[in-house]
C-alpha positions in Angstrom: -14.1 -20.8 8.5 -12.7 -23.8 6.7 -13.6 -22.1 3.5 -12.5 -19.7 4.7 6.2 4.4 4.7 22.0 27.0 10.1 20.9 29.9 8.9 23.1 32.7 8.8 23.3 35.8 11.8 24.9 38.4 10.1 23.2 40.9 8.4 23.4 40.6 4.6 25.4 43.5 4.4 27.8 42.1 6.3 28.3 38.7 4.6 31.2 38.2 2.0 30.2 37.1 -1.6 32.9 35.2 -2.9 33.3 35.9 -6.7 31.5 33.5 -9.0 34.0 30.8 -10.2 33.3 29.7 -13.9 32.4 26.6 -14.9 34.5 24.7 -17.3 32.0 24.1 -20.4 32.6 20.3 -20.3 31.6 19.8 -16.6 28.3 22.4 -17.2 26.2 19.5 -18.6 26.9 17.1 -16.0 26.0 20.0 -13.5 23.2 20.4 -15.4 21.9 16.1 -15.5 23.3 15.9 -11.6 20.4 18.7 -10.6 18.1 17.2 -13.1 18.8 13.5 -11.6 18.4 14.8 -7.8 14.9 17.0 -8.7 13.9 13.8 -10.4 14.9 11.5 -7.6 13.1 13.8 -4.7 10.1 13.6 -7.1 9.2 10.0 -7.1 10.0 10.2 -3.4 7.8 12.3 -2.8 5.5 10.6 -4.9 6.1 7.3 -3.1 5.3 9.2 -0.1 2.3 11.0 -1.2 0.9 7.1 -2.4 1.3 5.8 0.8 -0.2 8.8 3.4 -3.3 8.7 1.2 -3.8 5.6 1.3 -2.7 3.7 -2.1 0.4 1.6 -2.7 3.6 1.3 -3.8 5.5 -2.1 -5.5 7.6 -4.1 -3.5 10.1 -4.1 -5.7 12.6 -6.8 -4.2 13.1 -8.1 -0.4 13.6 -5.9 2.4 17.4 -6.0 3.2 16.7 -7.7 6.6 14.1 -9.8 3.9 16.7 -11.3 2.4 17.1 -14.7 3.6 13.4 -14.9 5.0 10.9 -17.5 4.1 8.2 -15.8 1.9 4.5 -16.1 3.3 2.5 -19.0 2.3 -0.8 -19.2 3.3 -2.6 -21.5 5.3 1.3 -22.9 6.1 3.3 -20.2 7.8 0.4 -17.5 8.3 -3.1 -16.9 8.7 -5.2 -14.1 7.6 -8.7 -13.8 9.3 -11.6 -11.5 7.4 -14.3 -9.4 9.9 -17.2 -7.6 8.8 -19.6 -5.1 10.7 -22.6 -4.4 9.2 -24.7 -2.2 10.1 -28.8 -1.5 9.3 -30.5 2.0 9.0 -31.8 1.1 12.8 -28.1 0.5 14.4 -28.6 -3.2 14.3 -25.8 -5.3 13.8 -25.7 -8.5 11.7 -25.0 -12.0 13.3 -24.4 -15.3 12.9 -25.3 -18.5 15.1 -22.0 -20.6 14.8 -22.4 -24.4 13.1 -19.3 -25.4 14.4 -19.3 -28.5 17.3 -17.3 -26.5 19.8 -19.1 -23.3 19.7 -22.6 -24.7 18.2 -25.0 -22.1 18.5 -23.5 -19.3 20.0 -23.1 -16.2 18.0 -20.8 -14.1 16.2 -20.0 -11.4 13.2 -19.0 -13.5 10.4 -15.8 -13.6 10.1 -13.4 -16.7 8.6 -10.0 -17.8 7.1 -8.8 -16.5 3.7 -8.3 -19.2 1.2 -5.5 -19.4 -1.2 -5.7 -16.9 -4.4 -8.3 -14.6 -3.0 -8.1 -10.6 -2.2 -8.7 -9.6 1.2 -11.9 -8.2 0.4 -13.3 -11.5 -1.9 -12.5 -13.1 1.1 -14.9 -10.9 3.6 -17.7 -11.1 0.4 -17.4 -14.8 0.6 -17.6 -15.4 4.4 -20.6 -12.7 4.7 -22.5 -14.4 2.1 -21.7 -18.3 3.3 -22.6 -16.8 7.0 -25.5 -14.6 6.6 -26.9 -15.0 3.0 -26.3 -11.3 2.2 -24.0 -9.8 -0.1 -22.4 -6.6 0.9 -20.1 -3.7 -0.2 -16.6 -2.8 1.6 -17.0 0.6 3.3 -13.7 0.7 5.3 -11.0 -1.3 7.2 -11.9 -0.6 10.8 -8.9 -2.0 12.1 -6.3 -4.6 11.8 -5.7 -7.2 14.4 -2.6 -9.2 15.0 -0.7 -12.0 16.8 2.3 -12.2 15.0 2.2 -13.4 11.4 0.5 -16.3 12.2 -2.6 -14.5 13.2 -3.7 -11.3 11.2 -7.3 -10.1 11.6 -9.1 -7.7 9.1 -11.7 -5.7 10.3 -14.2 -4.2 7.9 -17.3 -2.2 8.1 -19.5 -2.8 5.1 -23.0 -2.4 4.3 -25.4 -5.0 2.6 -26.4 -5.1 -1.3 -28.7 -8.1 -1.0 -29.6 -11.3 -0.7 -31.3 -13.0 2.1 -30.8 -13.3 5.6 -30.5 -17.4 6.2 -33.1 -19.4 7.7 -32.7 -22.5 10.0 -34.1 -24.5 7.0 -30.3 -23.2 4.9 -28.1 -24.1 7.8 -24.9 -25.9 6.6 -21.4 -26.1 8.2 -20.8 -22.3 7.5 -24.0 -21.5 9.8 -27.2 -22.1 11.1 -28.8 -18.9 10.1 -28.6 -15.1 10.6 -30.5 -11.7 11.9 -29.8 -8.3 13.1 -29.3 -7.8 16.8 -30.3 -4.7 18.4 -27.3 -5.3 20.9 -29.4 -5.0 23.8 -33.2 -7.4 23.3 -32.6 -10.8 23.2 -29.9 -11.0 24.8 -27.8 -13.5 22.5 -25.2 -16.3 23.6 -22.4 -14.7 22.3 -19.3 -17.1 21.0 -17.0 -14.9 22.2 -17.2 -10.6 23.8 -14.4 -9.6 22.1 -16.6 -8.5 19.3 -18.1 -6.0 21.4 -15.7 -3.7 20.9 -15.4 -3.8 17.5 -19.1 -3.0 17.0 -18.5 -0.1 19.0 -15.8 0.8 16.6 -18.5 0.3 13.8 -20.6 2.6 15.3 -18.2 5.5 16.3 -16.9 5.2 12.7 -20.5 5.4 11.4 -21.3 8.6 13.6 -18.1 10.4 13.1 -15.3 8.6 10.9 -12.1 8.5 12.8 -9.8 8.2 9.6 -10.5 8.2 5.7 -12.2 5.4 4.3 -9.2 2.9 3.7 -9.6 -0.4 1.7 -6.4 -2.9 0.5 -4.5 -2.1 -2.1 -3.9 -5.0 -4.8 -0.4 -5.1 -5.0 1.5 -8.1 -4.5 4.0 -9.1 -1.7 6.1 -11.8 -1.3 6.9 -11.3 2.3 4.8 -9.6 6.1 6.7 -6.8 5.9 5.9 -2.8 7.1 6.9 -0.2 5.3 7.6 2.7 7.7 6.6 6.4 7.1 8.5 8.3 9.8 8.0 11.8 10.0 10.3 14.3 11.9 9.0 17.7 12.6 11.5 19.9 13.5 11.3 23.4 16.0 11.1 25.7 13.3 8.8 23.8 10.7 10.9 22.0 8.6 9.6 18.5 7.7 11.7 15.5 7.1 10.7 11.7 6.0 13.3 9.1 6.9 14.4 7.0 3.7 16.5 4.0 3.3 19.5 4.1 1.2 20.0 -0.3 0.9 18.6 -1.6 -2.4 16.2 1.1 -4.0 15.9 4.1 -2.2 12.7 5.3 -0.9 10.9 4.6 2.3 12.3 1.9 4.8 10.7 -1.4 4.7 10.9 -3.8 7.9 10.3 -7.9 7.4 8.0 -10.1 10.4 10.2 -13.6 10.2 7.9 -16.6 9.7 9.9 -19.6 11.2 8.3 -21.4 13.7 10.5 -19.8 16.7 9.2 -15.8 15.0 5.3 -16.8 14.2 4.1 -15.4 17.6 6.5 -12.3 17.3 3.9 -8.9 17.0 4.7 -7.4 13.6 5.1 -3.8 15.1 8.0 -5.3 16.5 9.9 -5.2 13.3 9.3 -1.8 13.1 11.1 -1.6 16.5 13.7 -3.1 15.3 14.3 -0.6 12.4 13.8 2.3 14.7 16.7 0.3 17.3 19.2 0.5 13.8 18.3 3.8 12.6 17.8 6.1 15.5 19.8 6.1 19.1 16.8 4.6 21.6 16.4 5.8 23.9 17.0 9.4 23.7 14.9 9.5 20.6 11.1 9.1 21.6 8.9 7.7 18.5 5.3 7.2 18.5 3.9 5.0 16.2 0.6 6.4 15.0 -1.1 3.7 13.1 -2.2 2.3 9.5 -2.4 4.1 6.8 -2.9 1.3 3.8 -2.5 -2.5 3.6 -1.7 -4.2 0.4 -1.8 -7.7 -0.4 -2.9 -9.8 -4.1 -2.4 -13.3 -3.2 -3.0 -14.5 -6.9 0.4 -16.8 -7.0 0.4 -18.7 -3.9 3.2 -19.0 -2.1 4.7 -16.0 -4.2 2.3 -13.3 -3.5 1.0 -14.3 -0.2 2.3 -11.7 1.6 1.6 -8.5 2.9 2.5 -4.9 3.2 1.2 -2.9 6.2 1.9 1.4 5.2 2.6 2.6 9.0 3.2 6.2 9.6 5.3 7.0 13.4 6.1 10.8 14.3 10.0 11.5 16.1 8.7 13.4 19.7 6.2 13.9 21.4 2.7 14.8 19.9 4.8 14.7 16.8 7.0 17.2 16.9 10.8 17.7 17.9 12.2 20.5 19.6 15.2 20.7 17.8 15.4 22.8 14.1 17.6 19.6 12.5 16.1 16.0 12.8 18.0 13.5 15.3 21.2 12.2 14.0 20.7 8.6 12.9 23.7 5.9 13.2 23.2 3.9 10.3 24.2 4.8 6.9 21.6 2.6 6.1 19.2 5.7 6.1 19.2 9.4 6.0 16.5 12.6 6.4 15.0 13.8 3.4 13.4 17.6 3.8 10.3 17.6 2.2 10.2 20.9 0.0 6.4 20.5 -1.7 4.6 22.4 0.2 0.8 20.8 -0.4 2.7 17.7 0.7 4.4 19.1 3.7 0.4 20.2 4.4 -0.8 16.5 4.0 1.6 15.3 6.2 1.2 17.8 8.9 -2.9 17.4 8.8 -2.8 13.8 9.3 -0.3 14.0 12.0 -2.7 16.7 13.9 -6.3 14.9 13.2 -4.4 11.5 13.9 -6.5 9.5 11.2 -5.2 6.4 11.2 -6.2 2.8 11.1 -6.0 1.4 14.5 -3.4 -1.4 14.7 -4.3 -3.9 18.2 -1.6 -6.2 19.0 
């Protein structure tokens, strides 16, 4: 709208204990910090890690190393981020809108419309539900996120009403002509476009039987469209391990969508590919991308903080696990496999995996 992340054979008797070798009493402290630095280290991994699968954020802290010499996302200019909302009534109806603008005039729609510059995600679907419909409403969920590239990113939210008023004919402005709930099947109403169809099916699935925790942005800022990648590898025998990148600050590896002219229509998953090409040999190595686990975005500076972060989880094999006991070798030193030793961790990863709850990304 114009307002719009080998064991041993032998027996133990018959292995050989070398004879403890002392350790000088000057070199006993820095044993002492280096195990104290790596429990430390493996703890905010894992607590990077345990922020992301549930949901939350983490900071961006600088540029993606393939970020480097990117142009940051600016709003309106070099990407466009569309709000959706389903709402659904205590009968299953579904709330429209007739369309005010000339080339669509009168045909219907969910409201929907462009973010404007300094707004949340979610103060932009409040504001495009209430210009459209005259109802306020409260965020339930992201149903799903659609994309084109960077230049055309959808958010799909299920919400339910708080109040207000449906509008009348006698409010119609260039937002809308009015609004009503549609029982999707009597009158049969012009519809501006069917590829909302589906996403009302979606609503109501979610509404019966949710397909993946309730999931809403994250305020964090983000200079840059970038994914951060949460590959799992689940080896033969149990073990778990999270691929990290070692460029920059460690932790989970980030991937950047390029906004120049000639990389707007590029599909963001793509960059993810791209990692996966650098990290992993392809393609011997199958990976299955699963889907969203959080978004964040707080576009408070434009042209700063316009960006985004999509949280994508992928599993190494197939149906998520690999049927060796050690993860693949990667050929980058750019990354390595970290085991994951929590156990209630390990769990929350391995759940996830097997329910597959994830955001649904459609490119």
């Amino acid at each position: 709208m114009p307002r719009e992340q080998a064991r041993a054979s032998e027996p133990l008797s018959a292995c050989r204990v070398p004879r403890a070798r002392p350790v000088p009493a000057s070199s006993a402290p820095l044993a002492r910090m280096s195990s104290l630095a790596a429990g430390l280290g493996a703890a905010a991994d894992d607590e990077e890690v345990a922020a992301v699968l549930g949901g939350g954020g983490w900071p961006v802290v600088a540029p993606p190393p393939q970020g480097r010499d990117l142009e940051p996302a600016r709003l309106r200019r070099n990407t466009c981020y569309i709000v959706l909302a389903v709402l659904l009534n205590e009968e299953g109806e579904v709330l429209m809108m007739q369309e005010a603008k000339r080339e669509c005039h009168g045909r219907w729609y969910l409201p929907a419309g462009r973010m404007e510059p300094r707004e949340t995600i979610v103060e932009a679907m409040r504001r495009e539900v209430q210009e459209e419909t005259g109802l306020q409403c409260q965020p339930l969920t992201l149903l799903a996120v659609e994309e084109r590239g960077p230049a055309w990113i959808r958010f799909v939210f299920l919400a339910r009403p708080t109040g207000g008023a449906l509008k009348t004919l006698q409010e119609a402005d260039a937002e809308s002509l009015q609004a009503q709930w549609w029982n999707r099947e009597t009158p049969s109403l012009p519809l501006r476009s069917r590829d909302i169809l589906p996403l009302i099916e979606l609503a109501l699935r979610y509404q019966a039987s949710p397909a993946h925790p309730r999931t809403l942005p994250v305020e964090l800022p983000c200079a840059f469209i970038c994914q951060r990648l949460l590959l799992v590898c689940v080896g033969s025998s149990g073990d778990l391990w999270v691929l990290q990148g070692t460029a920059g600050a460690p932790g989970l590896p980030l991937a950047t969508s390029g906004l120049a002219p000639s990389q707007l229509g590029h599909r963001l998953l793509g960059a993810i590919q791209r990692l996966l090409q650098d990290s992993l040999p392809h393609p011997q190595v199958p990976v299955r991308i699963q889907g969203l686990l959080g978004v964040q975005h707080l576009g408070k500076e434009p042209g700063q903080s316009d960006g985004i972060c999509f949280n994508i989880m992928a599993s190494v094999g197939d149906k998520g696990r690999w049927l060796d006991e050690a993860p693949p070798a990667l050929q980058s030193g750019a990354f390595l496999w970290r085991k994951v030793e929590d156990e209630a961790l390990r769990s929350r990863i391995l759940q996830r995996l097997d329910e597959e709850s994830f955001v649904p990304i459609n490119s």
